[in-house]
N, C-alpha and C positions, 0 to 999 in steps of 0.2 A: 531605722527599723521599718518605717510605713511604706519605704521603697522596696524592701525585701521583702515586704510582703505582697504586697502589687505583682511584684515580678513571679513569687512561685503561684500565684493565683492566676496570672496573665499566660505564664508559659505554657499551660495544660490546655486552653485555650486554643492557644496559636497553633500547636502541636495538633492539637484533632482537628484545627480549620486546613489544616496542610495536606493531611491524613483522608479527610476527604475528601478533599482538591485530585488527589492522587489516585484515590478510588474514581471517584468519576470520571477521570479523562482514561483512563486503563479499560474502563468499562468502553466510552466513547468509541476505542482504537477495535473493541471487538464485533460492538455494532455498527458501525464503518463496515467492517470487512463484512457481515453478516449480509447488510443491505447491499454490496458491491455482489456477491457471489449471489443474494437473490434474483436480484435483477438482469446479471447476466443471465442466468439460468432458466429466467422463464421466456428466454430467448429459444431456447431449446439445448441442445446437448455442444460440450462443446468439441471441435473438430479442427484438424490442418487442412487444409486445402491450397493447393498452388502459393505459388509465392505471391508478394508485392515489396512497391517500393514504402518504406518509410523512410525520410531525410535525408534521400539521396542512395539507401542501401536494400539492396533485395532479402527482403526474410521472406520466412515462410507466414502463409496469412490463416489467422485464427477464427474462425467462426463460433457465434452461439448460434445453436439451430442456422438460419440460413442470413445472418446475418454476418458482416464480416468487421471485426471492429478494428483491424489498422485502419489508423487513421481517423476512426471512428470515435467521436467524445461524447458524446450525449449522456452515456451510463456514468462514466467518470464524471461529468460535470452534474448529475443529476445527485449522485453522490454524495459530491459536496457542496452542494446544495443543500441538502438536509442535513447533513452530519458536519459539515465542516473540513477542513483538512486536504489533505491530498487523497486522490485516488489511483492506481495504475493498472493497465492490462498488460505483462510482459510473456512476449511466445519464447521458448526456446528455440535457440537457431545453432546447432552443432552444441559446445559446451557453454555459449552465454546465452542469459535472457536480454530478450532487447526491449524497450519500452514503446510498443505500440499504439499505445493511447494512454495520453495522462495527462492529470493537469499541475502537476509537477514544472515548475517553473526555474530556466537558464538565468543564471546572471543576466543576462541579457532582457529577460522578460518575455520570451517565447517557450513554449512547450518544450520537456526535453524528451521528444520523440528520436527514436534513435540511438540514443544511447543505453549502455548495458548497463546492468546491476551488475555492481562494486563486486569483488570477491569477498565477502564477507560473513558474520557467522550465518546470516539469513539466505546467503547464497548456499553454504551447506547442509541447511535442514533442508530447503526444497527439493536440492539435489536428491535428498536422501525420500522424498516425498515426503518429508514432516513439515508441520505448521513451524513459524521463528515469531514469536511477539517480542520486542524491544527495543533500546536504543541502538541505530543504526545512522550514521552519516551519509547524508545525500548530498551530493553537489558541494561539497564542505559546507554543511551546516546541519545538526542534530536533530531527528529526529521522533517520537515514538512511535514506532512501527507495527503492523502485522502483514505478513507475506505469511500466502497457503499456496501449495501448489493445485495447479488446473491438470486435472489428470483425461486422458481416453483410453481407452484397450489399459488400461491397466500403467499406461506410460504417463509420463510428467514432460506436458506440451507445454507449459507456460505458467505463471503464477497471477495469483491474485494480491493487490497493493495494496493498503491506506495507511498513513500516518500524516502524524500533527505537529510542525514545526517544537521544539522545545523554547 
C-alpha cells in the first residue's frame, strides 16, 4: 500500500516537471527565432542582390541592409550563443531554400552550407508565407523547430531558422 502511494503522489510531480520542461524549451524555440530575426534586421532591410557561391553552388545572395550574409555566421553563431541551438539563414533559389549560413552541423562536423530544406511540412508554410513551429528532421536527426519566412516587395526570398536537437 505505501508504494501505491508514493507513486500517485510522485506521478503528479513528474507530470508537471515534464510539463514544464516542455513549456520552457517551446518558449526557448520562439526566442531563438525572435533574437535571430532581430538581429538580422537591425542590419537593415532585407534584399537579393547578385548571386554567390555557397559549397561549390551559385545562389542568389541575401543581404540585411548592406550586409551580405552567404557565407556570413556571425548572426547565427551570435544566436547561439545566447539561446543555444541551431540557427539558419536560407535564400530562396527557384523552388528550394538553400542554407546560406548556419551552424547546423554535417555528419561530418562542418556547416551544412549548401544544402536545401527537406520538403517538408515547414517547407509548405513558408512557401505559403506562414510561420511552421515543430518537429521537423534535419540531416536524420529531430529536431524542434521554428522556420518564418524573409519577405521583400511583398515576396518570400528566404527564411529564418532555429531549433534545438531533441
Amino acid at each position: 500500500m505505501k508504494r501505491i502511494a508514493l507513486l500517485s503522489v510522485g506521478l503528479p510531480v513528474v507530470l508537471v516537471v515534464l510539463f514544464s520542461v516542455s513549456i520552457a524549451y517551446s518558449g526557448d524555440t520562439r526566442a531563438s527565432l525572435e533574437a535571430l530575426k532581430a538581429k538580422l534586421n537591425q542590419l537593415g532591410a532585407p534584399n537579393l542582390e547578385g548571386t554567390d557561391t555557397v559549397a561549390g553552388k551559385p545562389v542568389p545572395a541575401i543581404y540585411f541592409g548592406k550586409v551580405k550574409i552567404n557565407n556570413n555566421f556571425d548572426v547565427v553563431d551570435a544566436v547561439k550563443a545566447t539561446h543555444g541551438g541551431t540557427a539558419t539563414v536560407f535564400v530562396k533559389d527557384g523552388d528550394e531554400f538553400i542554407r546560406v549560413s548556419t551552424n547546423v552541423l554535417k555528419p561530418d562536423g562542418t556547416r551544412a552550407i549548401g544544402t536545401p530544406l527537406a520538403r517538408n511540412p515547414a517547407y509548405e508554410a513558408v512557401t505559403k508565407g506562414e510561420t511552421f513551429c515543430g518537429e521537423v528532421t534535419i540531416l536524420n536527426l529531430p529536431y524542434d523547430t521554428c522556420y518564418e519566412p524573409i519577405t521583400a516587395d511583398g515576396k518570400v526570398i528566404g527564411i529564418y531558422y532555429v531549433g534545438y536537437k531533441k
